[in-house]
C-alpha positions as CSV (number, residue, x, y, z in Angstrom):
1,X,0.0,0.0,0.0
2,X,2.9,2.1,1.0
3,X,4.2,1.6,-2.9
4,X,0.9,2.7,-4.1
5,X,0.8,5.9,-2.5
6,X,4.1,6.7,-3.7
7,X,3.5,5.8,-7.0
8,X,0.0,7.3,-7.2
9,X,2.0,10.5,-6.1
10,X,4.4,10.4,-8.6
11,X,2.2,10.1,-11.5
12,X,0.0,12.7,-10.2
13,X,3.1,14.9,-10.1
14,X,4.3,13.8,-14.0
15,X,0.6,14.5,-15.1
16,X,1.0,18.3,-13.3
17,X,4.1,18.9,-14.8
18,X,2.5,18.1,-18.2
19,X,-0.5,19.7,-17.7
20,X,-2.9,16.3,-18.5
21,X,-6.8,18.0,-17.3
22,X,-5.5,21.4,-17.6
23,X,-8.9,24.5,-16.6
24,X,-6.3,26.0,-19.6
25,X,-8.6,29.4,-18.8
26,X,-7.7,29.4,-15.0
27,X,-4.6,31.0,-16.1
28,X,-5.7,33.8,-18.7
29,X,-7.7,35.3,-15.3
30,X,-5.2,35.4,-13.4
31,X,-5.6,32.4,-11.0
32,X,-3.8,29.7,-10.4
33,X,-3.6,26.5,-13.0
34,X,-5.4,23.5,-11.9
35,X,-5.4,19.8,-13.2
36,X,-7.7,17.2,-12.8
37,X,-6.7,14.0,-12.6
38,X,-9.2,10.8,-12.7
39,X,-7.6,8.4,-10.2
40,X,-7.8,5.6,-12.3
41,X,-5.5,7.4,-14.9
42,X,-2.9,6.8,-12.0
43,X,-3.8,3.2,-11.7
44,X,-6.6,1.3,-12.8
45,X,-6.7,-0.8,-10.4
46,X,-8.7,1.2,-8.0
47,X,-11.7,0.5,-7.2
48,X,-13.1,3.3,-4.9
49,X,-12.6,6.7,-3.8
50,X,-13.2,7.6,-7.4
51,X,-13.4,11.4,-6.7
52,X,-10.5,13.7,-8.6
53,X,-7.4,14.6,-7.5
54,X,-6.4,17.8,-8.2
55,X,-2.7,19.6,-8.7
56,X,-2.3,23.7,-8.9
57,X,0.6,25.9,-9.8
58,X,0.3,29.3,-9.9
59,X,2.9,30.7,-12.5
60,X,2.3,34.7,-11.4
61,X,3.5,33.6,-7.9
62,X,7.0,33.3,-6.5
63,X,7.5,30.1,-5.5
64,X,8.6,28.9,-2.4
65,X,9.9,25.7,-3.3
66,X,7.1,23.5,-1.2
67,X,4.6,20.9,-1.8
68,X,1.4,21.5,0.0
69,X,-0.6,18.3,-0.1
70,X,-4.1,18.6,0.8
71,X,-6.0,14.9,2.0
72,X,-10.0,15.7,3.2
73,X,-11.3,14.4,6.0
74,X,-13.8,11.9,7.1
75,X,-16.5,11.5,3.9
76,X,-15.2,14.2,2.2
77,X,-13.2,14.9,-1.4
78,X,-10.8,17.4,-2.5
79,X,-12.9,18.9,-4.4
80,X,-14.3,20.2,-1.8
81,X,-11.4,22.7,-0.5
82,X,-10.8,24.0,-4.1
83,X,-10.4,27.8,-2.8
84,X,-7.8,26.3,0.2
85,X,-6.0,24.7,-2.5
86,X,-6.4,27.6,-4.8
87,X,-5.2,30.0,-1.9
88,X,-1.6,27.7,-1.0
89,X,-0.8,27.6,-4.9
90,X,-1.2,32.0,-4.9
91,X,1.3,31.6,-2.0
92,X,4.0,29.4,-4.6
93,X,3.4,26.3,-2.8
94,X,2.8,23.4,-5.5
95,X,-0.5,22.3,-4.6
96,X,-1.7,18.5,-4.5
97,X,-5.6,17.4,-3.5
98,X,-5.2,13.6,-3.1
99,X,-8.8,11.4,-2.6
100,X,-8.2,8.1,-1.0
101,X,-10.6,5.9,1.0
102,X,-11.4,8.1,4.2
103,X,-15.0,6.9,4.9
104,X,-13.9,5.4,8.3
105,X,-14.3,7.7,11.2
106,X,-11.8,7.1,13.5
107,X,-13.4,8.5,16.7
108,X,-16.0,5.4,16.5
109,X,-13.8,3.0,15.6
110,X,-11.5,4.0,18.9
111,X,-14.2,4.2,21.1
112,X,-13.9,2.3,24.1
113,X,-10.2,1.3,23.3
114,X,-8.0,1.9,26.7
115,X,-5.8,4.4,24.6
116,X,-7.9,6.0,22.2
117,X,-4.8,8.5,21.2
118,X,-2.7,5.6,20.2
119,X,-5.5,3.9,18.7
120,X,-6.0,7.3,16.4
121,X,-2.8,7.4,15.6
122,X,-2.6,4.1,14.7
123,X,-5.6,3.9,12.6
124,X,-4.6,6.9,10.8
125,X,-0.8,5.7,10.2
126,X,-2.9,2.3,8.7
127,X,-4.8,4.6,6.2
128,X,-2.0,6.5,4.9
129,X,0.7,3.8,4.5
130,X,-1.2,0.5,4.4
């Protein structure tokens, strides 16, 4: 799973820097570039959490050599935070919106375990590396 996530990454990265799903008119207004990227383009293998990713640059900016990489919360998708991703590419971060399987909440599933902060931690350390 760990593999995955770095590849998944890495192709999402290639497609930015090609400019696969390009909003081409983002640019002409002044606002930072964004891509969409169908997460089956980055493997087809999977099966769920279908939502887009989505990568921004904003070329007017001076960049500050970071990566900001955005992951939503319980039930939710990237596209959701559009104008938080939007907003760290206008501060020359290179922005990525990643949609992975995030439909567990993890506050139930520690509930009544004797160390619910480990058990968090745990469980999210599961969800992001396999």
């Amino acid at each position: 799973m760990k593999q995955r996530i770095i590849v998944t990454t890495l192709i999402i990265a290639s497609l930015f820097v090609f400019g696969v799903g390009t909003a081409g008119t983002a640019a002409a207004a002044g606002l930072p570039t964004v891509h969409i990227i169908n997460p089956q383009a980055t493997d087809p293998a999977i099966d769920q959490a279908l939502d887009n990713h989505y990568a921004s640059v904003d070329t007017s900016a001076p960049t500050n050599g970071q990566l900001f990489v955005y992951l939503p919360g319980t039930g939710d998708v990237p596209a959701n935070a559009l104008l938080v991703q939007q907003m760290a590419a206008q501060l020359g971060y290179h922005v990525i919106g990643l949609m992975y399987v995030d439909s567990t909440q993890i506050q139930g599933l520690c509930e009544g375990q004797p160390d619910p902060s480990t058990c968090s931690y745990d469980a999210r350390f599961e969800i992001l590396t396999g």
